[in-house]
Structure formats: structure tokens, C-alpha cells
C-alpha positions as CSV (number, residue, x, y, z in Angstrom):
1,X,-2.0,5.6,0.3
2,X,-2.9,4.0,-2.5
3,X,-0.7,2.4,-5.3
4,X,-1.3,1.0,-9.1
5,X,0.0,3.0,-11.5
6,X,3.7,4.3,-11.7
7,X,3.8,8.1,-11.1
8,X,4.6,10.0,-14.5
9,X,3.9,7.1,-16.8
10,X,0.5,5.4,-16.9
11,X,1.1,2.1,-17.8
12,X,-0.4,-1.0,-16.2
13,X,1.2,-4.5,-16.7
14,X,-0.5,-7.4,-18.0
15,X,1.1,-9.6,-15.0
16,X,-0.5,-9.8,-11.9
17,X,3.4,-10.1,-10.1
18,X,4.3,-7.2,-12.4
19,X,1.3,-5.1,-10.9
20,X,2.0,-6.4,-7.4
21,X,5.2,-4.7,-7.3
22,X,4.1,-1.9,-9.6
23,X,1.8,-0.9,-6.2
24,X,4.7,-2.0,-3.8
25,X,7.2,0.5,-5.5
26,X,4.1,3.2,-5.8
27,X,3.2,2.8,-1.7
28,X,6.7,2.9,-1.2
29,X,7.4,6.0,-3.0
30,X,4.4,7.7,-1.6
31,X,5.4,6.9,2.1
32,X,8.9,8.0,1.7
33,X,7.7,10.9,0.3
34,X,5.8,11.5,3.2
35,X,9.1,11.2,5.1
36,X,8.1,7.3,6.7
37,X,8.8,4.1,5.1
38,X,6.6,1.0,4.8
39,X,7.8,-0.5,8.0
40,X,5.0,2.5,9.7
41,X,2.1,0.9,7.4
42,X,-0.7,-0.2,10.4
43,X,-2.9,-1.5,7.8
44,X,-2.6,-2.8,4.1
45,X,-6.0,-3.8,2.0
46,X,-5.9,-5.6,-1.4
47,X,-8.4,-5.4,-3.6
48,X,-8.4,-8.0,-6.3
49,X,-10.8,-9.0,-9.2
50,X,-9.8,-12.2,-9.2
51,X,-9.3,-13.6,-5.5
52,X,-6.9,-16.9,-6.7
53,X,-4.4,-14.2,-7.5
54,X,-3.6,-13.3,-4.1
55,X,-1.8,-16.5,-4.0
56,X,0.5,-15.9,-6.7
57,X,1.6,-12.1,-5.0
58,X,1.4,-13.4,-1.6
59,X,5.4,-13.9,-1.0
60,X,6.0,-10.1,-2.7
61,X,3.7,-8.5,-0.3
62,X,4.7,-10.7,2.8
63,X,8.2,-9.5,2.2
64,X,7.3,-6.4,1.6
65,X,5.7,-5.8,4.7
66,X,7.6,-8.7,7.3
67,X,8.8,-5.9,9.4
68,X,5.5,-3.4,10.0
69,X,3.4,-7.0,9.8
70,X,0.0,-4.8,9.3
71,X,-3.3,-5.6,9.5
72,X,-4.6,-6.8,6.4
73,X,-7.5,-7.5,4.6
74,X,-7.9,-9.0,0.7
75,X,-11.2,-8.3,-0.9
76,X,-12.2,-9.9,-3.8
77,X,-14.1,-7.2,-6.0
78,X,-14.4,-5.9,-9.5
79,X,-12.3,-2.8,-10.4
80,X,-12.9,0.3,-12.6
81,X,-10.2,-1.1,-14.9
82,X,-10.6,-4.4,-16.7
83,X,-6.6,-4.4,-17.0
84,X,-5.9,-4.2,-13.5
85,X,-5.7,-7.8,-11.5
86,X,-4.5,-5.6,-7.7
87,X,-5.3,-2.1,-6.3
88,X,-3.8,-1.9,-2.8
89,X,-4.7,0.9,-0.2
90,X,-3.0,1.1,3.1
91,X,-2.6,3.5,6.0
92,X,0.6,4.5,7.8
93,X,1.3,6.2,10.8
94,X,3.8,9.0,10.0
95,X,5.6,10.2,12.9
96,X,6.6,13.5,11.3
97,X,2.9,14.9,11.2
98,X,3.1,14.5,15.0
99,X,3.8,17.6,17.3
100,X,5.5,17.5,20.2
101,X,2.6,17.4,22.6
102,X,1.6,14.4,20.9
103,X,5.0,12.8,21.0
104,X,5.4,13.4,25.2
105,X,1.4,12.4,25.5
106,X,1.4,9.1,23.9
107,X,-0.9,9.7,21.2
108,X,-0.6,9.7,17.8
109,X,-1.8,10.5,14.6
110,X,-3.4,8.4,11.6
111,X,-2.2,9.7,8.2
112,X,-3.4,8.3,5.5
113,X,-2.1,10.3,2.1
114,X,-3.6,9.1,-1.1
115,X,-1.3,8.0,-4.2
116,X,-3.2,6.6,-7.4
């Protein structure tokens, strides 16, 4: 799942907080869509122009993500965008897509839906 822009209105902030938890509110809506919730994210990735920004967004995305506590991974990296400082990408498991042979064996299924 991926998450910058607001679904419906395409507008990107010119604060790198704002965007922060422009993609927060995007994942979030994309995972509840998918009937989960960001506590199932396994791994989050950031992607950010500018790598002495994470600093400023690091207490929005810890506390977004204190309870799943994902694997995560910044990467500093030019984006299609000039506007955009953040692009964040993460995968979730989603219980929901698993069947009931999956549930008794123990296994489980990676979903990883894409919201832009």
C-alpha cells in the first residue's frame, strides 16, 4: 500500500509533517479498506528526497505504527514529484484474504494492495 496523495482530491502539501500524515491517513484508509488496520503492517518503507526530513516525521510515524512495530527501511532518493518531501509504501498482512486451511495450517498470506 502506498500513500501520498488524499483519495478524491489531489493536493500535496508544502510541509513535510503535513505530507507525513497526508500518507499516514492514506495507508490507513487503504488498510481499513482492505478490512485490517495498521497495527497488521509487517513492513513500512519511506522514501524521501531529502534524508534530514525523516527526523522531523519520525514521532508521527513512530506513533503511528508503536503497536505493529514493522520492519522499516528509509531511503533517501529523488521522486517523480519536486513537491513531494515523503512517499511511503508498506505491506500488511490481512487476515481476511486467508482461507480457512491457511488459518488451521499456520501459514499466511502477504497482501500488499496498492494506494497512490
Amino acid at each position: 500500500m502506498r500513500g501520498q496523495r488524499h483519495y478524491g482530491i489531489v493536493t500535496i502539501g508544502d510541509d513535510i509533517i503535513a505530507q507525513a500524515s497526508q500518507c499516514i491517513a492514506n495507508l490507513r484508509f487503504a488498510v481499513e479498506a482492505a478490512n485490517s488496520s495498521l497495527a497488521d503492517v509487517v513492513r513500512v518503507r519511506y522514501v524521501l528526497p531529502n534524508a534530514r526530513d525523516f527526523e522531523a516525521t519520525s514521532s508521527t510515524v513512530r506513533a503511528t505504527f508503536a503497536e505493529a512495530r514493522p520492519a522499516a527501511t528509509m531511503i533517501p532518493s529523488g521522486l517523480a514529484d519536486p513537491r513531494v518531501k515523503i512517499e511511503t509504501d508498506v505491506d500488511a498482512i490481512i487476515t481476511d484474504m486467508l482461507g480457512p486451511a491457511l488459518h488451521q495450517s499456520g501459514h499466511s498470506k502477504h497482501a500488499q494492495p496498492h494506494a497512490a
